[in-house]
C-alpha positions, 0 to 999 in steps of 0.5 A: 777577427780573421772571418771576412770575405773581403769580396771588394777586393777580388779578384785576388781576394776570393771566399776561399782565401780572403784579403786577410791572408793576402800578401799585398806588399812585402812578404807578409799577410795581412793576417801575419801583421795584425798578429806581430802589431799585438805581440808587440803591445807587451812591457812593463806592467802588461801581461800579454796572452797569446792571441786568440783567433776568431774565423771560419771554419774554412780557414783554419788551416790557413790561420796555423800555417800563416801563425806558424810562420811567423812563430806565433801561436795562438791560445785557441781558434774559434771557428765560426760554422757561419758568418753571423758580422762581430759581433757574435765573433767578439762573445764568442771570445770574451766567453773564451776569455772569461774561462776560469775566472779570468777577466783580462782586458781584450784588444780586438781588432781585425786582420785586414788592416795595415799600419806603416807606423808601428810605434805609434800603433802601439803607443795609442793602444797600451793607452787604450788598455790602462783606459779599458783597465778601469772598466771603459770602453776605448775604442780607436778613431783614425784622425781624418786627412781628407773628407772619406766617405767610405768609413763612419765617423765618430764624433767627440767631446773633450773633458777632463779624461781626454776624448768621451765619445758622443755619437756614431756617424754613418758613412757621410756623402762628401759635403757633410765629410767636408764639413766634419774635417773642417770642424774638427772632433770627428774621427774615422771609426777604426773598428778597433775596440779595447774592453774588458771580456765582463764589460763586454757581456754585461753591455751586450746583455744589456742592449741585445741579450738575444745575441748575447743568450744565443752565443752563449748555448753555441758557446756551451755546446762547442767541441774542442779539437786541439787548438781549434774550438768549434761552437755548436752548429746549430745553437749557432746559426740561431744567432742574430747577425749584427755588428759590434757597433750597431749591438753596442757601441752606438747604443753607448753615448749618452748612458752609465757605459763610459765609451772613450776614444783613443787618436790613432795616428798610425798610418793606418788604411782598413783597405776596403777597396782597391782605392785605398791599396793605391792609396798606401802602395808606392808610386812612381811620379805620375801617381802609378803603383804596380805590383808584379810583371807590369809595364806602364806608360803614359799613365796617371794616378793608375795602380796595375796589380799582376799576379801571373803575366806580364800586363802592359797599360798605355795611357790611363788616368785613375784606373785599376787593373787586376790580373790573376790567372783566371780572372782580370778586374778593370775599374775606375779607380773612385769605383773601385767599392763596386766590385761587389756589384761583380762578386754578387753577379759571380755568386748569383750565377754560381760561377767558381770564381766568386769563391776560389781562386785557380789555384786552391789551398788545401791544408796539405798543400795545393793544387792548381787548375791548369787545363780542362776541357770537356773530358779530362782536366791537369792539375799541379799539385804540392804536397807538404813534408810530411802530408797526405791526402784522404784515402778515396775514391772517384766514381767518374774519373781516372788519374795519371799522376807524375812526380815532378820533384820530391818522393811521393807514397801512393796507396793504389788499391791493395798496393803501397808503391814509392814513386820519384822523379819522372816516375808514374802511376795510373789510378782507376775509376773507383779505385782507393787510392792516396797521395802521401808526401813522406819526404823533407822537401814539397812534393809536386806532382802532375795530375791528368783527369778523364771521365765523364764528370771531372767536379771536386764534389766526385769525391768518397773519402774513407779515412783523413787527417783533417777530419773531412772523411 
């Protein structure tokens, strides 16, 4: 499940490019971890799939390029043209895994979490498959260290067949998580879910058969576009938004769905907030932890994440310190949850950096903002081997663009022209123009605005690969 927004991490995380397909640590995506923890759960007696992706539409591009790095494929994208929470994103791929027939055994888990010990992950989940085999529900349950109070908790008995599941806990303020650590039985709900695609629909048919009516007409009106599957769109936005766990799993105890638990102990952190990157990010002996250009001194317990200049901090005690190019979050770090306090203002006041970072990925490439003023605007733009842009036109700008490196094919009205190395062209207002990088290497070029409304939406495409025209 690849849909989230991740707004509590901003200002890295952003709507256009959420926490999943950040890289926070190493040189892998969230995203990109989550996908080789499941292509590792095959051996003997285990038939794996190729895995199935349920996102948003907007993403799209993002999940193929990140899957192809890491040489996965995936068996179908299921792109969601709203978000509607899991549950409706779990039906969606169970009616997908149901095609034909079939009726294999789903892991389901989401993109955004980190594991440090993947042995261990992938022992406690192949135990949750022959569990899930015979018809139950496993679900994954963190074992508590300390008393959280921001994740739910699941509370367990011990029978015969290991843990059964007996009741779904909210989020608990810190006397009553102290007092669930130090009774034992209770768990830390992982979001990870472990079932057979029919034991699926029938529970969900059983407890919220709208959710369960309303995906499946999305679900038989959907357009299939390589391995992109888009439900209908507005069959879809007639679904009820709801959890998995509010629609099904806390409805479970206490009837005839066997619900059992699986302990995870995996190192594993949901990363909900900057709290709990410092948590699992590697610190020096005062307890600080820093990624990029940074210089600390006199600080305790501080994390300082740089993504574009150097930031220096004096004499900090449990702060986390954010900068992007065009955005920079200071927090306590026990606050550090509030941050949505900030997006929800951003968005409010319909402000561009709720959504997208300076620099936009676009499944060509990317261009990044990099001056403005009132009447003209610079990009840099990257174009992939082998892309191009739509062929369009502007009613309120011209363009000067210069190659910085690479070849670039550019339609400038009736004329197709190749440009190299410090060569340049000038585009019009309400010329036909399109970018095309038709080399082995990036092409990156400078792009200078002027007119009177420099805004994306400025914008008529007539012909695009990516089906925006």
């Amino acid at each position: 499940m690849a849909g989230g927004s991740g707004t509590r991490l901003w200002p890295l995380s952003r709507a256009g490019y959420p926490k999943q397909f950040l890289v926070l640590a190493g040189n892998e995506s969230l995203f990109q971890l989550a996908a080789r923890r499941l292509a590792a759960l095959g051996g003997p007696g285990l038939e794996l799939a190729a895995p199935c992706i349920v996102g948003n539409e907007e993403h799209r591009f993002l999940v193929l390029d990140q899957l192809r790095e890491t040489k996965l494929e995936p068996s179908s994208v299921l792109l969601e043209p709203l978000g509607r929470n899991t549950a409706p994103a779990l039906t969606l791929a169970a009616l997908a895994a149901l095609e034909g027939g079939r009726d294999p055994v789903l892991v389901v888990t989401p993109a955004d979490q980190t594991v440090t010990q993947p042995a261990a992950f992938t022992a406690a989940l192949q135990d949750a498959i022959r569990i899930a085999a015979d018809g139950a529900i496993a679900i994954l349950g963190i074992t508590p260290d300390r008393p959280e109070t921001g994740y739910g908790y699941i509370r367990t008995t011990a029978d015969a067949g290991g843990l059964a599941v007996a009741q779904f806990v909210e989020k608990p303020n810190l006397e009553t998580a102290e007092r669930y650590l130090a009774e034992g039985g209770y768990y830390w709900n992982s979001g990870m879910f472990v079932l057979r695609a029919s034991v699926w629909m029938k529970a969900l048919e059983r407890f919220r058969p709208d959710i369960a009516t309303a995906t499946r007409a999305a679900w038989d009106a959907r357009k299939v576009d390589s391995v992109f599957v888009r439900p209908g769109k507005a069959e879809f936005a007639g679904v009820p938004s709801e959890s998995v766990d509010y629609a099904v799993m806390e409805r479970c105890p206490g009837t005839d769905l066997p619900l059992r638990m699986v302990a995870l102990d995996a190192g594993w952190n949901d990363l909900g907030a900057w709290e709990a990157v410092w948590q699992v990010a590697d610190k020096d002996d005062a307890g600080n932890a820093s990624v990029g250009d940074a210089l600390i001194a006199d600080c305790k317990d501080t994390l300082v994440h740089a993504t574009s200049r150097l930031v220096g901090v004096v004499g900090l005690t449990d702060i986390v310190v954010v900068e992007t190019p065009d955005a920079v979050l200071v927090s306590d770090r026990a606050r550090s949850q509030e941050v949505k306090q900030i997006v929800n203002r951003l968005g409010a006041e319909q402000r561009g950096e709720q959504a997208l970072h300076r620099k936009v990925h676009r499944p060509w490439g990317w261009y990044d903002s990099i001056d403005n003023g009132p009447r003209h605007q610079v990009k840099r733009i990257m174009v992939k081997p082998g892309a191009s842009l739509s062929l369009q036109m502007h009613h309120h700008r011209a363009e000067h663009w210069i190659v910085v490196s690479g070849t670039a094919e550019i339609v400038n009205g009736d004329k197709t022209i190749l440009l190299t190395e410090n060569q340049s062209t000038y585009i019009p207002l309400g010329q036909t123009h399109r970018l095309a990088n038709p080399g082995k290497v990036p092409l990156e070029i400078i792009e200078v605005q002027s007119g009177s409304y420099l805004g994306e939406d400025d914008i008529v495409r007539f012909e695009d690969t990516y089906g925006r025209a």
